[in-house]
C-alpha positions in Angstrom: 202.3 179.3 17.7 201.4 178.9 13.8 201.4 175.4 12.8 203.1 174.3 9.4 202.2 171.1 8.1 204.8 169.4 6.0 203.4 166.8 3.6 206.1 164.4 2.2 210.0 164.4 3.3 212.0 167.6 2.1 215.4 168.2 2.5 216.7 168.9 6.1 217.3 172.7 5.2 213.8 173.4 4.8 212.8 171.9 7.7 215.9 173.7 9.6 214.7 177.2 8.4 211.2 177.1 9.1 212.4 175.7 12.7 214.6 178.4 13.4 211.7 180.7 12.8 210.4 181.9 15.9 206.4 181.6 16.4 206.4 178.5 13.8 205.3 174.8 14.7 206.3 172.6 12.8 204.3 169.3 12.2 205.6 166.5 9.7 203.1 164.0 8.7 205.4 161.7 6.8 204.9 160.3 3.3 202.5 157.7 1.5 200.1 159.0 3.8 197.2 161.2 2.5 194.4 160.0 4.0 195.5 161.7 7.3 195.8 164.9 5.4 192.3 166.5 6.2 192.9 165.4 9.9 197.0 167.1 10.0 195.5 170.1 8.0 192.6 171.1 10.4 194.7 173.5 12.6 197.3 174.1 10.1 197.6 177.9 8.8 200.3 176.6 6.2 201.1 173.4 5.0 204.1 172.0 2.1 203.1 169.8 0.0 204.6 167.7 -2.7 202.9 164.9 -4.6 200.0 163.9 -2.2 196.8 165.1 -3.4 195.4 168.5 -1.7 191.6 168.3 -2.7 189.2 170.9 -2.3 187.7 169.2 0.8 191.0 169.2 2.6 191.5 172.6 2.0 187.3 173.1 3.0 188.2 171.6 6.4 190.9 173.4 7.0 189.7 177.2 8.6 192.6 178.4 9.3 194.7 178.3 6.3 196.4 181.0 4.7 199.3 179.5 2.3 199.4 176.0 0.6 203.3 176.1 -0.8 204.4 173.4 -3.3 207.6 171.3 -3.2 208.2 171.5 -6.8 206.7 173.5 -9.7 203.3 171.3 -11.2 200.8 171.6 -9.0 198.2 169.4 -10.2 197.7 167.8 -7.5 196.5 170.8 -5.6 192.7 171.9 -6.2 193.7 175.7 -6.9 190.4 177.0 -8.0 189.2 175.7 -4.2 192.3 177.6 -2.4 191.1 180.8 -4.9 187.6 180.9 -4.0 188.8 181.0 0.2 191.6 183.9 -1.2 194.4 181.3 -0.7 198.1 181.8 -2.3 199.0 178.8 -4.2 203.1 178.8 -4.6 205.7 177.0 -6.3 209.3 177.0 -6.1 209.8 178.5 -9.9 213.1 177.8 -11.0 214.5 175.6 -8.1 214.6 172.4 -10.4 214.9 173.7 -13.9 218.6 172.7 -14.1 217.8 169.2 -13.0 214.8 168.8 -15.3 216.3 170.3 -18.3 219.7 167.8 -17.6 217.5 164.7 -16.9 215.9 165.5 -20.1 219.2 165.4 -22.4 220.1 162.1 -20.4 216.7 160.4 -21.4 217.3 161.8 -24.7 221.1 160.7 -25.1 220.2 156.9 -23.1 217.2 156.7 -25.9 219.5 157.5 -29.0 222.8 155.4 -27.8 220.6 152.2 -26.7 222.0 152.5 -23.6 219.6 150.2 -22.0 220.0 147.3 -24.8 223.7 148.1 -24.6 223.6 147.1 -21.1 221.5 144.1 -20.9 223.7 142.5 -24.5 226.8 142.6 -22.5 224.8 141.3 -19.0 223.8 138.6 -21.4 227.0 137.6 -22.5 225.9 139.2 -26.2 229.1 140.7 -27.1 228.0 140.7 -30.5 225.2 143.4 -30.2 227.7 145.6 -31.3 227.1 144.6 -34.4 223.3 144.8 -34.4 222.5 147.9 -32.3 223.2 150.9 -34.4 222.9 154.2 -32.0 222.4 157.4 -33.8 224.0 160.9 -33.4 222.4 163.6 -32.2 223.9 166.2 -34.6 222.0 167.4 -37.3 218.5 165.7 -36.1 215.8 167.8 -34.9 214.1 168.3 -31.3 210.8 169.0 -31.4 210.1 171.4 -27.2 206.7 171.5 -26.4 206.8 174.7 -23.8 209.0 177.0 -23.5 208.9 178.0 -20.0 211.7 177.8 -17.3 213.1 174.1 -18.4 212.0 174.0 -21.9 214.3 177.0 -22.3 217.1 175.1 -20.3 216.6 171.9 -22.4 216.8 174.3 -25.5 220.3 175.3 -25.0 221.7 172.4 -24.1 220.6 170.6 -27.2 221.5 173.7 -29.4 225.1 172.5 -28.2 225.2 169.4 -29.2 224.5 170.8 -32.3 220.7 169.9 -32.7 218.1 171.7 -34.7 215.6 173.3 -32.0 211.8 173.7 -32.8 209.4 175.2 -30.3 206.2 174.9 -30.0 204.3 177.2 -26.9 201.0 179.6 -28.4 202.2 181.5 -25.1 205.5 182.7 -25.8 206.2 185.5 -28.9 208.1 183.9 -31.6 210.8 186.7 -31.3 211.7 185.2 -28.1 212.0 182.0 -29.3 214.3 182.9 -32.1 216.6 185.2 -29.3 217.1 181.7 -27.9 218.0 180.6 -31.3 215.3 178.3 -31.5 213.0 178.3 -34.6 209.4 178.9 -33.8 206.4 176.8 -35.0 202.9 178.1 -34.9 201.2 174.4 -35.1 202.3 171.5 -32.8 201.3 169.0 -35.8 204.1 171.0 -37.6 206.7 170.6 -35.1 205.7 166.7 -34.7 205.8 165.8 -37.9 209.7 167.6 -38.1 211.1 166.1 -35.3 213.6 163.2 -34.7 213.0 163.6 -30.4 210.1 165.3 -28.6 210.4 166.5 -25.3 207.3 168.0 -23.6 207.6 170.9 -20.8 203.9 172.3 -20.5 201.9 171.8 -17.5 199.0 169.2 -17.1 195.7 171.4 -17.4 191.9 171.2 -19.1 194.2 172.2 -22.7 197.2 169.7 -22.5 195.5 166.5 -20.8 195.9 163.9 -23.5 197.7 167.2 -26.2 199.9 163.8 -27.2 197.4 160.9 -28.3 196.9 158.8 -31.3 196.4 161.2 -34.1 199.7 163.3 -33.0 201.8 160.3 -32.6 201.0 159.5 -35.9 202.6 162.7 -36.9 205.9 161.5 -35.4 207.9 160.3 -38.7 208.7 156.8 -38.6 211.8 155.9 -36.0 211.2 159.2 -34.1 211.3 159.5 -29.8 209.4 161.2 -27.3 210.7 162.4 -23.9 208.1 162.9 -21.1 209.0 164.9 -17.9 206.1 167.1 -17.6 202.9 165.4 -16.2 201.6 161.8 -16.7 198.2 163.2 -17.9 199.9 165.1 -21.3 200.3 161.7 -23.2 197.8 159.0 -24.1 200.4 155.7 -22.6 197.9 153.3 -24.6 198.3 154.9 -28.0 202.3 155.3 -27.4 202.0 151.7 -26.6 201.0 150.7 -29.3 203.3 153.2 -31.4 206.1 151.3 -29.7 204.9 147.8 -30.0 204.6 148.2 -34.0 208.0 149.6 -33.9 206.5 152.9 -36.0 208.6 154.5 -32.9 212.2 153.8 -31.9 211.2 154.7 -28.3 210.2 156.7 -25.3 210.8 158.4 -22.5 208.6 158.6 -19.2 209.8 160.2 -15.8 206.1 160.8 -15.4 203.0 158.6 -15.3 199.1 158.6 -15.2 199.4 156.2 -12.0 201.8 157.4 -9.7 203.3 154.7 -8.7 203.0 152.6 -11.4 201.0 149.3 -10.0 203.1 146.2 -11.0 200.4 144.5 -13.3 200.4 147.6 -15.8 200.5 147.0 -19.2 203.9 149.7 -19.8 205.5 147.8 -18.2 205.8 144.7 -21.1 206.3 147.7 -23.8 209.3 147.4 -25.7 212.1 150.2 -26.1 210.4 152.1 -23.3 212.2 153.7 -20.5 210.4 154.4 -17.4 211.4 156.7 -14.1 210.0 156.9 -11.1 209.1 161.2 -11.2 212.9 161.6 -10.3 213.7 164.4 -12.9 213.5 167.7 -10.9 215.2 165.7 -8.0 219.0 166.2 -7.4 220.9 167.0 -4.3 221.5 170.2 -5.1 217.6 170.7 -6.6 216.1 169.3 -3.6 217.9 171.7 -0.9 216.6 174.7 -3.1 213.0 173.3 -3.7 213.0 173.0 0.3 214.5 175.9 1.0 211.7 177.8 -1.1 209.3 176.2 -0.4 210.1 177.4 3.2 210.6 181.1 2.1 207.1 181.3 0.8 205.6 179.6 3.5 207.3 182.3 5.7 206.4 184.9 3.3 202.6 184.1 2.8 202.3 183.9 6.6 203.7 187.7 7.0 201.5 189.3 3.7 204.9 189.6 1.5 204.7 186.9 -1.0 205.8 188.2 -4.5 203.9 187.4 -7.4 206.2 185.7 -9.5 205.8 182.9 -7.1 201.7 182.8 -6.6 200.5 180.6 -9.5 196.8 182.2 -8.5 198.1 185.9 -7.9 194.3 187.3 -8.1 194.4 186.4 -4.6 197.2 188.9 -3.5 196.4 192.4 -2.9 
């Protein structure tokens, strides 16, 4: 039998097709539990992984393993250069969540611009009169600011283009012809695209380039009154400098689905920040985004085990033949 370890709760799909799979043992550890990793992944030739950490000694103490597959598309929390140097695919689940990013996005984006969270808590508070001091703002005619322009950025591109928003993009990795087919308007310098932009929205993955690519010298680009939407990685923004940004009101407010601690301990300091409005990593998850992200996640599990994966999946593809 090949043993699977699953990491985290997935959807039952997954879990159905990997057990209808002849050959395949299936072993579910269960969440909040990564200290038993190393242990669970010591016989394991495959193993699904979510949010726990998957560290290099884990995947040192684990011989037999022959496909790490992520639940998701970040994989930060997997030590890829360790699964490299044994020859081991690293995959993700590429477009399985886009949609559900790219609509959680514009929902952050609309809830920031309409006050929907003051709205709420006036009328809670018996403040009818609210109405008279919050003054949302319209989304036509302002400017969004993407920061990557990969699978969601894209999705999050056309949805604002119909509600009518100016679209800048900012990714050195895409050609700016592409950009304009999407009728987006490139811009060569982030600092450019800051310092245009009514709402920023970031879609670039947490590496050695982008951790901290948002800190107190960029914010300060932001004009005066501007947002900033976060449902990349924690690790992108500097929380103490936007913090302070929102504290001295220079910002009308953020955005975070994603945090630096995961969860977010009940004595930290974003907590008490003004206009701020905080998720618990929930973007990419939907019902219908979750049944695909298991369902993939079990296809390239199957697929690494039999020699087939395809490349467009294998975030360290040197490793295929």
């Amino acid at each position: 039998m090949t043993r699977v370890l699953l990491v985290d709760a997935v959807h039952p799909a997954g879990l159905a097709r990997l057990r209808g799979e002849p050959g395949i043992e299936l072993v579910e550890l269960g969440e909040d539990r990564p200290e038993e990793i190393p242990r669970a992944l010591a016989d394991a030739e495959a193993v699904i992984v979510r949010t726990a950490p998957l560290p290099a000694a884990a995947i040192a103490g684990a011989p037999k393993l022959r496909v790490v597959a992520k639940h998701g598309v970040g994989y930060d929390n997997i030590d890829v250069a360790a699964a490299t140097a044994r020859g081991i695919p690293v995959t993700v689940t590429t477009t399985a969540n886009a949609t559900s990013v790219a609509e959680f996005t514009l929902a952050q984006i609309l809830a920031l611009t309409k006050l929907s969270a003051a709205m709420d808590a006036a009328v809670r508070a018996g403040d009818w009169a609210a109405r008279n001091r919050l003054v949302p703002i319209e989304l036509a005619g302002k400017t969004l600011a993407i920061v990557g322009f990969g699978r969601i950025g894209r999705r999050v591109a056309s949805r604002a283009l119909a509600f009518e928003m100016r679209v800048l993009v900012h990714d050195p990795y895409v050609a700016a012809e592409a950009i304009r087919a999407a009728g987006c308007e490139p811009v060569e310098r982030l600092e450019d695209a800051l310092a245009a932009a009514d709402v920023v929205t970031l879609h670039c993955p947490l590496t050695a380039e982008t951790r901290g690519l948002i800190g107190r010298e960029r914010l300060a680009r932001l004009p005066a009154g501007a947002f900033l939407v976060n449902t990349a990685r924690g690790g992108i923004v500097d929380e103490a400098a936007l913090a302070e940004a929102l504290r001295s009101g220079r910002l009308a407010g953020a955005a975070l689905d994603v945090l630096v601690r995961e969860p977010l301990p009940a004595d930290d300091p974003l907590l008490g920040v003004p206009n701020l409005l905080l998720s618990p990593h929930v973007a990419g998850v939907t019902a219908e985004s979750a049944r695909r992200m298991a369902l993939e996640a079990a296809e390239n599990v199957l697929a690494g085990l039999a020699g087939r994966l395809p490349r467009e999946v294998v975030v360290n593809p040197e490793v295929l033949p």
